[in-house]
C-alpha positions as CSV (number, residue, x, y, z in Angstrom):
1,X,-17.1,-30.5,-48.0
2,X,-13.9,-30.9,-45.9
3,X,-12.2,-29.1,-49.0
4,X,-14.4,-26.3,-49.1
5,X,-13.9,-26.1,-45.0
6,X,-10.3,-25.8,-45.5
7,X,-10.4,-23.1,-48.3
8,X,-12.8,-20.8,-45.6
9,X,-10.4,-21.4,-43.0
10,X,-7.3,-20.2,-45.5
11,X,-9.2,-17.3,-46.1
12,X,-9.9,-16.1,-43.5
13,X,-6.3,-16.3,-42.1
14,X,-5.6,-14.5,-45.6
15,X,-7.8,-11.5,-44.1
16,X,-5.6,-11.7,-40.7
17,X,-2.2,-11.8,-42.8
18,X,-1.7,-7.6,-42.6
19,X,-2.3,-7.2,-39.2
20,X,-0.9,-10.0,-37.4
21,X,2.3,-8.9,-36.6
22,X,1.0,-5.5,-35.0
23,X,-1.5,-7.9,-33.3
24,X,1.0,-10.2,-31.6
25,X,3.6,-6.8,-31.0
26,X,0.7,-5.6,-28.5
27,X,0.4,-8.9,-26.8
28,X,3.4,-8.6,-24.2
29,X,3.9,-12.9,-24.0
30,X,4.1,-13.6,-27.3
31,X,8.0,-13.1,-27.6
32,X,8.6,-14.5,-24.5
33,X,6.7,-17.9,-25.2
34,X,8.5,-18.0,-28.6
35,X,11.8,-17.2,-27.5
36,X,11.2,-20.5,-24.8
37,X,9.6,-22.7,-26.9
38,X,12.9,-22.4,-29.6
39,X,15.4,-23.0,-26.1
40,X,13.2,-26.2,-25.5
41,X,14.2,-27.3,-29.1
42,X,17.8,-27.6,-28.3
43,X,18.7,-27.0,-31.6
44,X,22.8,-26.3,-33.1
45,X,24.4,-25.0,-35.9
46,X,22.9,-26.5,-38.7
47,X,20.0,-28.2,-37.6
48,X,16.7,-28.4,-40.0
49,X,13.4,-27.4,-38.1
50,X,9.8,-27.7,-39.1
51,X,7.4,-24.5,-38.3
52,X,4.2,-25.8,-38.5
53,X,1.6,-23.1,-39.6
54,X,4.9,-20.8,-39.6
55,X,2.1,-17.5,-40.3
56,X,4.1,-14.6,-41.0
57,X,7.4,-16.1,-40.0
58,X,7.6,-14.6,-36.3
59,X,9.7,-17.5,-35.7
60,X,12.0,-17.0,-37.9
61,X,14.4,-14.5,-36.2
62,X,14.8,-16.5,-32.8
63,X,15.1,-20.1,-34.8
64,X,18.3,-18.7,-36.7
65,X,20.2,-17.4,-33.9
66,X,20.4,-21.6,-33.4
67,X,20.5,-22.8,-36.4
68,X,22.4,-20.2,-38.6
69,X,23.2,-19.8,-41.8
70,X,24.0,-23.7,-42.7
71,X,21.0,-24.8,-40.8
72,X,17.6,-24.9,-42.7
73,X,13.9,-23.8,-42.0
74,X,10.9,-26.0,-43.7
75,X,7.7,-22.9,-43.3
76,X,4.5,-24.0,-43.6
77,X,1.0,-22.6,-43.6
78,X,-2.2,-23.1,-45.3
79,X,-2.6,-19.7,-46.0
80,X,-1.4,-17.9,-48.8
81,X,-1.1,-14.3,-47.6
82,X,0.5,-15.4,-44.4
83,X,3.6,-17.0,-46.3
84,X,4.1,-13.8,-48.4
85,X,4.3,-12.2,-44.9
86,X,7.2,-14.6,-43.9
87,X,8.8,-14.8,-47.5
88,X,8.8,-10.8,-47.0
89,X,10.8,-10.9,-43.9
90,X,12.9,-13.5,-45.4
91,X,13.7,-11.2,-47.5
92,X,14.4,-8.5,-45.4
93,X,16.5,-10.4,-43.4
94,X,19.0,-12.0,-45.8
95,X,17.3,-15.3,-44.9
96,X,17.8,-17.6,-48.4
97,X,17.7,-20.8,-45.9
98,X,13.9,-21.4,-45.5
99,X,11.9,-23.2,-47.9
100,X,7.9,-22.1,-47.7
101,X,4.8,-24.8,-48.5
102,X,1.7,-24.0,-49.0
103,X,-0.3,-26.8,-47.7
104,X,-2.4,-28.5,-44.8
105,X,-0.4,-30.5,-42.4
106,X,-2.3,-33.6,-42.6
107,X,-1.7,-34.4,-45.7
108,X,1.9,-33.1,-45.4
109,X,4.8,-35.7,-46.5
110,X,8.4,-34.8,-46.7
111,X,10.8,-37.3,-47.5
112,X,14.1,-36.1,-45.5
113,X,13.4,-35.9,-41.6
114,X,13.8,-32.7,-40.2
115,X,15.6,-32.2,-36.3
116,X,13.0,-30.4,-35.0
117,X,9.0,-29.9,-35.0
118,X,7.7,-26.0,-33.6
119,X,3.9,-25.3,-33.7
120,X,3.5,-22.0,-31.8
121,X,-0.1,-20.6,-31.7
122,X,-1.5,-23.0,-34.4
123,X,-2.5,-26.2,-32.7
124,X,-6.2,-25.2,-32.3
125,X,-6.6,-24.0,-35.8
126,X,-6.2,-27.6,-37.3
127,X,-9.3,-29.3,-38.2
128,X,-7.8,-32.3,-37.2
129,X,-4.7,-31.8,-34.6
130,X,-4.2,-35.5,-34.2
131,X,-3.7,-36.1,-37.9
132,X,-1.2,-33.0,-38.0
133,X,0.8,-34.4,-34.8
134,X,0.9,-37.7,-36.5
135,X,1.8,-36.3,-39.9
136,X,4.6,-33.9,-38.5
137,X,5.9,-36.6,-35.6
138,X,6.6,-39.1,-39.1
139,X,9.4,-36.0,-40.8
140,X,11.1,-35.7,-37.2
141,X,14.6,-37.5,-36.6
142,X,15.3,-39.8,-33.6
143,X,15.4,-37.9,-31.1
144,X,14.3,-34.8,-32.4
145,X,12.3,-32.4,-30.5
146,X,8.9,-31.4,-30.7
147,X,7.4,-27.9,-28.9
148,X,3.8,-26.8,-29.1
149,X,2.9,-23.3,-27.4
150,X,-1.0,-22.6,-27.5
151,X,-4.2,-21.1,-25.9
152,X,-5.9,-23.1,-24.1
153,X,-9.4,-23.6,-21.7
154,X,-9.6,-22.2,-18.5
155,X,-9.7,-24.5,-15.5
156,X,-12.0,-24.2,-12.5
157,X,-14.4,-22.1,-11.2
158,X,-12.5,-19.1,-13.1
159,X,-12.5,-20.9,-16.5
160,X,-16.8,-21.6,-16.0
161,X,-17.4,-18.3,-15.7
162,X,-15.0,-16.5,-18.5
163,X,-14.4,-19.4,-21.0
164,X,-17.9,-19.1,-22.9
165,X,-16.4,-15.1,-23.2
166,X,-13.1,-16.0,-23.6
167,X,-13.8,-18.7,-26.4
168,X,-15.6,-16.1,-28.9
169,X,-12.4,-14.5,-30.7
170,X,-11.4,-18.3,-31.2
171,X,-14.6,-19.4,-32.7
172,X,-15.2,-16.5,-35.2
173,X,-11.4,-17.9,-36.5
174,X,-12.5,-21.2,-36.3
175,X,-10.0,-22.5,-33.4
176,X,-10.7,-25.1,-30.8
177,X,-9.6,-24.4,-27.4
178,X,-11.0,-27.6,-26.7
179,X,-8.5,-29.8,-27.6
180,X,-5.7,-31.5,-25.9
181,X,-2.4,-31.8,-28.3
182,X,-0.1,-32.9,-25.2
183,X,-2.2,-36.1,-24.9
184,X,-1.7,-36.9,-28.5
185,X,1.8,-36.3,-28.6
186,X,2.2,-39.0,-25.9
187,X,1.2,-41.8,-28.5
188,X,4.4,-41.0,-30.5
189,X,6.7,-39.1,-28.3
190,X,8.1,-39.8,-25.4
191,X,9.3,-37.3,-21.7
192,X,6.4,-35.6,-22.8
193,X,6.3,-32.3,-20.6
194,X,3.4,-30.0,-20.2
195,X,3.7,-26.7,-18.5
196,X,0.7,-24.3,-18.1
197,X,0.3,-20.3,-17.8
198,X,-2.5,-18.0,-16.6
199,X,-2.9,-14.7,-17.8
200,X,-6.1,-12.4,-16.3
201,X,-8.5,-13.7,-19.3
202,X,-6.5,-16.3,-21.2
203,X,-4.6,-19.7,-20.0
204,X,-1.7,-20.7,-22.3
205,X,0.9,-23.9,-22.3
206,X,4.3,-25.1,-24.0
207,X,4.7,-28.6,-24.2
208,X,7.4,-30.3,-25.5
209,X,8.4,-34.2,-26.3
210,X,11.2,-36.5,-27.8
211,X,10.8,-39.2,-30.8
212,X,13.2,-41.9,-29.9
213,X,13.5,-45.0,-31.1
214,X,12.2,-48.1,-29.1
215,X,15.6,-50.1,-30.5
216,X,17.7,-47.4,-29.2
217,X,16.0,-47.8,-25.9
218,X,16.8,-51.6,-25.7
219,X,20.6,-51.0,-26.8
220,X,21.0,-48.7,-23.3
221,X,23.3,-50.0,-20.3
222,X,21.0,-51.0,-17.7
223,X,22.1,-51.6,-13.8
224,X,20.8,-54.9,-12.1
225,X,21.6,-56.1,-9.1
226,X,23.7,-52.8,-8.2
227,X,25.8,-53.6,-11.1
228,X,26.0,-52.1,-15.1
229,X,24.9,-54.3,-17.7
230,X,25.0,-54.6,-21.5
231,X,21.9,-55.5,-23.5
232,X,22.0,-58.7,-25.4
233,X,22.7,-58.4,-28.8
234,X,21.4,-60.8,-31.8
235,X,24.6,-63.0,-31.2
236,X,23.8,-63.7,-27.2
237,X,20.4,-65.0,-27.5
């Protein structure tokens, strides 16, 4: 059953795949929340990110102006039609450094880590966001970076009144405004950061987060007593 889910989901992002871009060019934020959420990566030359559910690759063009030519882009999406959108502009572009799967997130395993996670406009069309986070938190380095930009519900007395509206699009595309991603991304990421945006009949957020590694956190100076100290090591105990 959760197979045959899937498949209807994939299809009908396949239907979407031809009209996205003109969709998104007619939505005035969607640059400017890309081009943010890519600065809150702090990628360099030659750094290898993830775009999870990378759609028709809209990514793509503000990723490489960080990570040029030696750096690498894993793009993946469950649906078929949107990839041949982003392998398209690949082409176009003279962009031979991005490697496209086809598959669902949760079950997604890679075996090199990548430096970087980006999720833009995708986290509410997982059937199961927490597996994805989980999944995609396992391929990122110590201390990489991890940025989600989504929709999501409306607060307050604004968000009673226009969410059952504003919700409609979402559920005919079988997304879930209803989750919270930035909560699960605390259970494996730490300086997790959420920062919210209202529109007139949307409310949208980028939050971002760190993987780093508990031992890394123990080998750190620390200051007691006014004065700098060095952890123990293995030989002081």
């Amino acid at each position: 059953m959760q197979d045959k889910t899937k498949e209807k989901h994939s299809r009908t992002w396949d239907r979407w795949a031809k009209a996205w871009d003109l969709m998104l060019s007619l939505v005035g934020y969607d640059i400017a929340f890309r081009e943010e959420a890519v600065e809150r990566l702090q990628l360099k030359k030659g750094d290898t990110v993830l775009d999870l559910a990378c759609g028709t690759g809209l990514n793509f063009e503000y990723l490489q102006r960080k990570i040029g030519k030696e750096g690498r882009i894993i793009a993946l999406d469950y649906s078929q039609e949107m990839l041949q959108k982003a392998k398209e502009k690949a082409e176009k572009n003279g962009w031979d450094n991005i490697r496209f799967t086809k598959t669902d997130v949760s079950g997604f395993e890679r075996d090199k880590q990548v430096d970087a996670v980006l999720c833009t406009w995708s986290m509410v069309s997982f059937q199961d966001h927490e597996k994805a986070l989980e999944n995609s938190v396992k391929t990122l380095k110590n201390n990489g970076k991890y940025v989600i930009v989504d929709f999501q519900l409306m607060d307050g007395l604004k968000g009673r009144i226009l969410n059952p509206i504003y919700t409609l699009p979402f559920k005919a595309t079988h997304q879930h405004l209803d989750i919270k991603p930035w909560k699960t991304m605390e259970k494996y990421l730490k300086n997790v950061v959420k920062e919210d945006f209202s529109g007139w009949f949307a409310s949208y957020y980028i939050a971002s987060g760190a993987k780093t590694d508990l031992r890394s956190i123990c080998q750190r100076p620390y200051v007691y007593m006014g004065k700098e100290k060095q952890p123990a090591t293995r030989g002081d105990l």
